[in-house]
N, C-alpha and C positions, 0 to 999 in steps of 0.2 A: 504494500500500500504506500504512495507516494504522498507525501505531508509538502505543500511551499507553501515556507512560511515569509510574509508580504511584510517587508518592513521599511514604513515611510521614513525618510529623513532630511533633515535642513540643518547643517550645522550639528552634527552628530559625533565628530571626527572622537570625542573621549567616552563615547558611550558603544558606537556600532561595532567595535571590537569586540568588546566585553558581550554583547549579547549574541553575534557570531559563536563565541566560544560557549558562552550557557546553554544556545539552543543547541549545538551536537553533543555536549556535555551532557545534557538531559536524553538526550535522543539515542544514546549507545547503550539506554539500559532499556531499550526496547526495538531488538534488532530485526524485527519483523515488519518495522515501519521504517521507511526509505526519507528521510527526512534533506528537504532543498531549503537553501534560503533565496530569497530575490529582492534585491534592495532597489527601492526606488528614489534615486536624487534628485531634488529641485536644485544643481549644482551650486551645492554651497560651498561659500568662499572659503571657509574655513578648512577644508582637504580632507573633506569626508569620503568623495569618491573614492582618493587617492589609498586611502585608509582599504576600504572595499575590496580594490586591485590586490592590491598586498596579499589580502585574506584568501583571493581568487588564489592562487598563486600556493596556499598554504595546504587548502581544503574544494576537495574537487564537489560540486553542488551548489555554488555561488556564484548567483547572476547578478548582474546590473544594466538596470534603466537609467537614463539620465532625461532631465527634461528642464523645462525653465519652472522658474518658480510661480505654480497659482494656484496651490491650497491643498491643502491635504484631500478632498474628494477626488479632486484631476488626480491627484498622483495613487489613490486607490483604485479608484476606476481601473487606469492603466495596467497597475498590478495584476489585480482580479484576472482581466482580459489576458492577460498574459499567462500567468498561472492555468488557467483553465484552458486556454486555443494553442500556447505552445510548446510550453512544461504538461501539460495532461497531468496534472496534479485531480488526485483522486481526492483528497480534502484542502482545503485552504485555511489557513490560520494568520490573519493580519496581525500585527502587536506593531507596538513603541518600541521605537532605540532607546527609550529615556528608564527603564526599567520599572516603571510606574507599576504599570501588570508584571510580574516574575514571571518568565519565561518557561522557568523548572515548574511552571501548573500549566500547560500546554497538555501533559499527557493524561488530566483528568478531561481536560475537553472532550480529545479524540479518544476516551472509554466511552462517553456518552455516545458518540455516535457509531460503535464497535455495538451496542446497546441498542439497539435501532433508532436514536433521535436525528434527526439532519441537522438543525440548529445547536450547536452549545455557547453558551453566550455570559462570559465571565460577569459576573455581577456582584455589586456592592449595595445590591436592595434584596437581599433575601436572607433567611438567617444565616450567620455564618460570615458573611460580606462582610467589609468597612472600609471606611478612608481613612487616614492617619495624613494627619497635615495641612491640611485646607484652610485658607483664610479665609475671611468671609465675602471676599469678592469671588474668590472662585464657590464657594459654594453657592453664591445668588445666582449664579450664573446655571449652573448645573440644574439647580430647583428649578427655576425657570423654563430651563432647553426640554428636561428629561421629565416633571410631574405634571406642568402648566401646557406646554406647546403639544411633547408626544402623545403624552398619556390623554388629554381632554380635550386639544383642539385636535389631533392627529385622529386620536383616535385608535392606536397601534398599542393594543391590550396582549400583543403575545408574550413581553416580557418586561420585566419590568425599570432593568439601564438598558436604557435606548441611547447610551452616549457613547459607551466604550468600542473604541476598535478592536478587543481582545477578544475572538471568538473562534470557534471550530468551525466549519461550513462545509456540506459532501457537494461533492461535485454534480455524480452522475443524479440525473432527474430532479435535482435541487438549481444549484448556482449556473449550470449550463443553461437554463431554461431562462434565467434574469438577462432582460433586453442593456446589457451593460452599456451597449452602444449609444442608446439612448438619454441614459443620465447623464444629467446636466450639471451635478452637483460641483462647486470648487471647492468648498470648504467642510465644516463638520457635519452641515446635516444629512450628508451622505450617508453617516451611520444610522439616520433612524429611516433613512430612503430606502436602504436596503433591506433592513427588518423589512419593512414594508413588504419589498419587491420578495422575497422571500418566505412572506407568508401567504403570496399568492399563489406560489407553487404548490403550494400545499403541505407545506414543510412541519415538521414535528419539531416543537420547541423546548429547549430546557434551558435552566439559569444552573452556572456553578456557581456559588460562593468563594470570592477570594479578597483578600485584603490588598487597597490599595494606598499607593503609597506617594509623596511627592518625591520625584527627581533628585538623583545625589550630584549627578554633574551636567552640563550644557545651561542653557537659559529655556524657563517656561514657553510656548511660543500660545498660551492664552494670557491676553493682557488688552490691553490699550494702544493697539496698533492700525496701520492703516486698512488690515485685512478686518478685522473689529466689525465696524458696523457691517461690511458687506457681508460678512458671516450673518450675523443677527439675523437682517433683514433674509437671505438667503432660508435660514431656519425656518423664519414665519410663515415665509413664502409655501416652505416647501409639507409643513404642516397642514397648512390651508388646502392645499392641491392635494394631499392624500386623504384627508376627508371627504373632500368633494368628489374624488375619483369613487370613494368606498360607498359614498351618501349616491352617485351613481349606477353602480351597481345595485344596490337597492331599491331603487327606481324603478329599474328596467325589470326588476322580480315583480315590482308590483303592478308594472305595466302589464305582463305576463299574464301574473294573476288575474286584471282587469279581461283580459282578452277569455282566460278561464273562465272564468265567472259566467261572461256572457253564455259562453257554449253549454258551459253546464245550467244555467237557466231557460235554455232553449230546449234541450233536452229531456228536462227534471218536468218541464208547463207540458210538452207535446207527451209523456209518459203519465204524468196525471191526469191529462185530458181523458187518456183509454182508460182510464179507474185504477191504475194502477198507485199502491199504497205509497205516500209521500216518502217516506224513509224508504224506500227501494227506489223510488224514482232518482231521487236526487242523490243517490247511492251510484246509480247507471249513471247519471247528471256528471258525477264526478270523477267516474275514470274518464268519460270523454275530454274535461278538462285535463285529465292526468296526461294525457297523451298529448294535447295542445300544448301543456306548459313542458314537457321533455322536450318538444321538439324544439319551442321558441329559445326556450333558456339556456340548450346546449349551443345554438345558434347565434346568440343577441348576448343575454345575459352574464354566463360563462364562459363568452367564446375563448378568452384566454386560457381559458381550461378546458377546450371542446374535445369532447369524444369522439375521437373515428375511430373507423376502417370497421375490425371484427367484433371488439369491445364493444362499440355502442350496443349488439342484441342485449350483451350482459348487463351492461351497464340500467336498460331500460326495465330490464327485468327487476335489478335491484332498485329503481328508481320507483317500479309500480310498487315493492312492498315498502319501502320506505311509503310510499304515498298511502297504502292500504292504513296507515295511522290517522289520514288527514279526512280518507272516505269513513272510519270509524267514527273521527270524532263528528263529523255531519250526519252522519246516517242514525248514529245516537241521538244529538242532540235536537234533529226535526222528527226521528220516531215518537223520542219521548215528550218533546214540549209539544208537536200536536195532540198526544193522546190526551194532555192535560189541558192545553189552550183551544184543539181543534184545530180542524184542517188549514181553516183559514189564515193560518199564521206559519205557514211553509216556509213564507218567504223571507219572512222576518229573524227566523229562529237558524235558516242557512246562511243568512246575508253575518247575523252575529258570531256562528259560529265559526266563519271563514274568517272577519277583522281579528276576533279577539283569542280565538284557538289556532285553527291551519296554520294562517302566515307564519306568525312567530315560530311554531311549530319545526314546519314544510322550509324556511329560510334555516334555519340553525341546521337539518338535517341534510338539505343540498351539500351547501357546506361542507359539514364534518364527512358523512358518506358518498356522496357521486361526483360531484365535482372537483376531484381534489386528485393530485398526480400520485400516480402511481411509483410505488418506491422499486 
């Protein structure tokens, strides 16, 4: 199994050594994992490249990028793309030159995803976690990016630090399927874009716990700089835009559902017109929507997760008994509220039990079971 591990740098030259040497150092007491480094420079003045070469030169598995300096997403991006299209790295693990994250916890990551997780995602919000060091400027900042923006404007509830570069990531049907090409990110909110991009694959998530630490040598590069506000703004921005992407998708279910709805009220009037009993009508009512909303939602709704080729029989197969939960709860709830209210309230008691049962229902279950890539 091949591990490249993505390490941004800017002025690095008294740290990139030392963590060159920690990652094989850690990486020799598990010699079943093939462990690369790839360094990315925004050619810093200070002879970090130079530093790199050297190590080139010492230990055969060190790459280097070089590029001009504009923010640490551009030079992740880069990475990633790299790692994945031309190292064929089977997982990816990003970190800091600055030893902030400890390198020697890399090999708890890549257990979890030996484990079946695709996501492992160092974190300092779960028990077990912390920070050691932080002044209060850095911590406003963090509260702000990671509780305020990810978590309640984003909207990105799969884990709970949405800041750290320090994660495990699988390749195959995971991180290959992220439109890397697309992102636009320069600076940090790259880290919660990708969560993001990441949980649309359908990725299985876990938090490790690890202690984080401030920097023993180089200079912080979070401060009061010219990258600063355009960071910020960059963050809000991109906050904003994954809400609305997610608040869209949501839409187009209910648009779905709308187009349902009809067919099954078409169906449900034309079967109770022939006498037939309202809870059976609207029972037949709802697989014909059931097969309207597979077809639209694999098509419109989920198309970044569409179903082809052979899978799809299976897939509808499993989509009609998931659904068989959504005919249950309508076929109950107009059996039994007419028996008690009368016929004449079919429509009332289907209409309430598709807002306030199905949906919620029928959206959580696409989701977690049919729409979601296969490992």
């Amino acid at each position: 199994m091949k591990i490249v591990h993505i390490i941004p740098t800017y002025n690095e030259k008294d740290n990139i050594g030392l963590m060159i040497e920690a990652i094989f150092k850690t990486g020799k007491k598990y010699p079943r994992w093939k462990n690369e480094i790839l360094v990315v420079d925004d050619h810093s003045p200070d002879g970090t490249e130079k530093t790199v070469r050297q190590y080139q030169k010492k230990y055969p598995g060190i790459y280097l990028l070089t590029k001009k300096k504009e923010g640490l997403g551009k030079a992740l991006i880069m990475g990633y793309t790299c790692a994945v299209q031309k190292l064929h790295a089977d997982i990816v693990i990003p970190n800091d030159a600055d030893f902030q994250w400890e390198p020697a916890d890399f090999p708890k990551l890549v257990k979890k995803l030996e484990e079946g997780y695709d996501v492992a995602v160092a974190s300092r919000h779960v028990k077990g976690g912390k920070v050691i060091g932080w002044n209060w400027f850095r911590k406003l900042n963090h509260d702000i990016s990671n509780c305020l923006l990810a978590w309640w404007v984003a909207g990105v509830h799969e884990v709970k630090d949405h800041a750290g570069n320090f994660k495990a990531i699988r390749v195959k049907g995971i991180l290959e399927k992220v439109p890397l090409y697309k992102m636009m990110n320069a600076g940090f909110s790259f880290q919660l874009h990708i969560l993001y991009e990441l949980s649309k694959t359908g990725a299985k998530f876990v938090e490790v716990p690890v202690i984080f630490k401030e920097r023993k040598f180089g200079k912080s590069k979070i401060g009061l700089n010219k990258y600063y506000l355009r960071d910020i703004v960059e963050y809000i921005r991109s906050s904003i835009l994954i809400r609305l992407d997610r608040s869209a998708s949501f839409f187009k279910y209910v648009v779905v559902g709308i187009v349902g709805f009809v067919i099954q009220t078409v169906i449900s009037k034309i079967l109770i017109a022939l006498f037939i009993n309202p809870g059976v009508a609207v029972t037949f009512g709802a697989e014909g929507a059931i097969i309207s909303n597979f077809i639209l939602n694999n098509y419109w709704t989920f198309s970044h997760k569409k179903i082809k080729g052979k899978g799809m029989f299976s897939k509808f197969i499993q989509f009609n008994l998931v659904s068989l939960g959504s005919i249950a709860i309508q076929g109950v709830t107009v059996g039994v509220g007419t028996f008690f209210l009368g016929n004449a309230y079919w429509f009332i008691l289907m209409v309430f039990s598709i807002i306030f049962l199905v949906i919620p229902y029928s959206y959580f279950a696409y989701n977690r079971f049919i729409w979601k890539s296969e490992k």
